[in-house]
C-alpha positions in Angstrom: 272.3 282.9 49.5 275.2 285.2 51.1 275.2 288.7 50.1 277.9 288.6 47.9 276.6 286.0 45.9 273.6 287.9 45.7 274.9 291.1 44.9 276.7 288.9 41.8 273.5 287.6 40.9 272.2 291.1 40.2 275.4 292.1 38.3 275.4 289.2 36.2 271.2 289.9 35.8 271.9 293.5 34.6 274.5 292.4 32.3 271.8 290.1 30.4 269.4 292.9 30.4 272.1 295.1 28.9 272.5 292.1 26.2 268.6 291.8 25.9 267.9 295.7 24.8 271.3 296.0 22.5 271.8 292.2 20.4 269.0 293.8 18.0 271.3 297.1 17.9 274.1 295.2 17.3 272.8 293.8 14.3 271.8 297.1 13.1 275.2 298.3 12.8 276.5 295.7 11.0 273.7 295.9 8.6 275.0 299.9 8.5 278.8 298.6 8.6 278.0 296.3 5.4 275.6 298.6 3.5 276.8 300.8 0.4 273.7 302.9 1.0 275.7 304.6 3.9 278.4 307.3 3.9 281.7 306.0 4.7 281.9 307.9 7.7 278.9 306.3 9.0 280.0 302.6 8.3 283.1 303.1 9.9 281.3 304.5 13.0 279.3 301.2 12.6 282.1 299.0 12.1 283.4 300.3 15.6 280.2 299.4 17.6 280.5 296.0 16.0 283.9 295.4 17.2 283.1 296.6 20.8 280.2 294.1 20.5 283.2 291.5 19.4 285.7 292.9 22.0 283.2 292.9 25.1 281.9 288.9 23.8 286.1 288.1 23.9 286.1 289.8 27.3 288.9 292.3 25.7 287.6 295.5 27.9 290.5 297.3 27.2 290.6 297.5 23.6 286.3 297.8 24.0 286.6 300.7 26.2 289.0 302.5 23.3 286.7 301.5 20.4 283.2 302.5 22.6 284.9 306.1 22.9 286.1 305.9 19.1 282.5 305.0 18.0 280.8 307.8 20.4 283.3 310.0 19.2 282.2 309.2 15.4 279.1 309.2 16.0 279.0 313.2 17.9 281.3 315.1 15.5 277.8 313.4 12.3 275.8 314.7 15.0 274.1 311.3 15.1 272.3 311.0 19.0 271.1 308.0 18.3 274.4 306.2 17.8 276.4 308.2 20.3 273.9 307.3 22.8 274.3 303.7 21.7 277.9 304.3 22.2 277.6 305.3 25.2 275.6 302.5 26.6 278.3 299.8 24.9 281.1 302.7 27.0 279.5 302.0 30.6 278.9 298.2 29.5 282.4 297.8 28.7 283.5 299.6 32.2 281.2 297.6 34.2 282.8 294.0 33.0 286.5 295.0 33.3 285.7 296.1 36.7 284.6 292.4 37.3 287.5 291.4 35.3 289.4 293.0 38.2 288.0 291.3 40.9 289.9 287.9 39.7 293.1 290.1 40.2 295.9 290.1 42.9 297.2 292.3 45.6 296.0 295.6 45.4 295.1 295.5 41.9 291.9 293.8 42.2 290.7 296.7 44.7 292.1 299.7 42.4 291.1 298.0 39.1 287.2 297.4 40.4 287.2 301.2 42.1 288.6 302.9 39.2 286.3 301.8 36.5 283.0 301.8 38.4 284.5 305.7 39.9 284.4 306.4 35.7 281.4 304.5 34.9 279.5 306.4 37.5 280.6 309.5 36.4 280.0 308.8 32.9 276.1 307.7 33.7 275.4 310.3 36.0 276.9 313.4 33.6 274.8 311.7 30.5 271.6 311.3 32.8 271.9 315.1 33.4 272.4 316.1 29.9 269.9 314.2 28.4 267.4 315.3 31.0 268.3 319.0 30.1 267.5 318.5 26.7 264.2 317.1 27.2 265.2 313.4 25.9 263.4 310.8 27.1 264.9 307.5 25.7 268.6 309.0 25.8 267.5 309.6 30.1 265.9 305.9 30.1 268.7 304.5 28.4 271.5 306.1 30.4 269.6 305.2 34.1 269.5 301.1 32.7 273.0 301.8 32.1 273.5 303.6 35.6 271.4 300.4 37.1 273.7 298.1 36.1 276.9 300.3 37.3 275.0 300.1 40.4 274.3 296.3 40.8 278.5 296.2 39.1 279.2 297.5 42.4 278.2 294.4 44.6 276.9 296.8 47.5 273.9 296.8 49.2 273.2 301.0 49.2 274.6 301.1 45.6 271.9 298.2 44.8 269.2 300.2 46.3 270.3 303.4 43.9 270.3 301.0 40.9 267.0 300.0 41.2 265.5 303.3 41.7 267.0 303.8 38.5 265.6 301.1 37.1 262.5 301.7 38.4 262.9 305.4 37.1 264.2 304.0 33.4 261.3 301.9 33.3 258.5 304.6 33.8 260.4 306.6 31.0 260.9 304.0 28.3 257.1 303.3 28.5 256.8 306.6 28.0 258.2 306.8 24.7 257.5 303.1 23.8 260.7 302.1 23.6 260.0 298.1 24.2 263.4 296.8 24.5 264.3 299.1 27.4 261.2 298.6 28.9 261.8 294.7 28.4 265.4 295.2 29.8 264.1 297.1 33.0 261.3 295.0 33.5 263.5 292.2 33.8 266.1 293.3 36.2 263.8 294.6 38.3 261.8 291.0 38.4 265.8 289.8 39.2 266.5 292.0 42.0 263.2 291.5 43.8 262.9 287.5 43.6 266.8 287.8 45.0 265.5 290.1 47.9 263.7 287.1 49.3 
């Protein structure tokens, strides 16, 4: 297999994994989006997960990169981490496919497109890694290095391929830590991906 196709392979692998450790999540929030047991300001935060979800399945990144920052920004000002960091994880999801979305693009679009939103997706990963880490948060560091991974493999580079997988390696050890069995299950399986393409 060229490296190319390869390197596609492993971008297409982390996107499944991202599927695999959020379609129980997903349904969460729409539980939360339908429930009268929760605060109006909580369903509506749910409501906007649920159309990312919607928008990323249509393949609409835009509008699923402005309702991902809509939900995360929800979900911070209740002070809720565990939906913000869910947020966040549907954020660098969404940036990851409309950088593939680019690469069917023209001219110089396809290279700014791809640059531009892996450039903020990197950022993004690499700025949560650190401030979960200096809280002491475990599962927000696992989740955001999974996330990182697959901005890595989005990349379709050999060096940035090696990074990802440290950080899968690295999300792994954590989300055994803390028991956290999707991401383990997500890791577990894009690491299993990247080495049986290595051969």
């Amino acid at each position: 297999m060229a490296p190319a196709a390869t390197e596609r392979g492993l971008f297409m692998d982390a996107a499944s994994c991202f599927d695999l450790a959020f379609d129980s999540v997903a349904d969460q929030y729409l539980r939360v989006a339908e429930s009268a047991n929760h605060t109006q300001d909580e369903r509506e935060a749910a409501q906007k997960m649920v159309l990312t979800s919607k928008r990323i399945e249509e393949g609409d990144c835009d509008l699923a990169l402005m309702s991902a920052r809509e939900a995360m920004d929800r979900f911070r000002d209740m002070q809720q981490s565990a939906g913000q960091l869910d947020a966040e994880r549907l954020l660098l999801h969404a940036y990851c496919l409309q950088a593939e979305s680019c690469r069917y693009a023209e001219g110089a679009a396809f290279k700014t497109g791809v640059q531009e939103a892996l450039k903020a997706a990197e950022k993004l990963s690499k700025e949560k890694v650190q401030s979960y880490q200096a809280v002491g948060d475990k599962r927000g560091e696992a989740a955001m290095l999974l996330a990182g991974a697959e901005v890595g493999y989005s990349a379709q580079d050999a060096k940035k391929s090696h990074e990802a997988e440290l950080m899968a390696s690295s999300a792994l050890k954590l989300a055994r830590e803390t028991g956290d069995v999707s991401l383990e299950a997500a890791a577990l399986t894009l690491l299993a991906s990247a080495a049986v393409k290595a051969f």
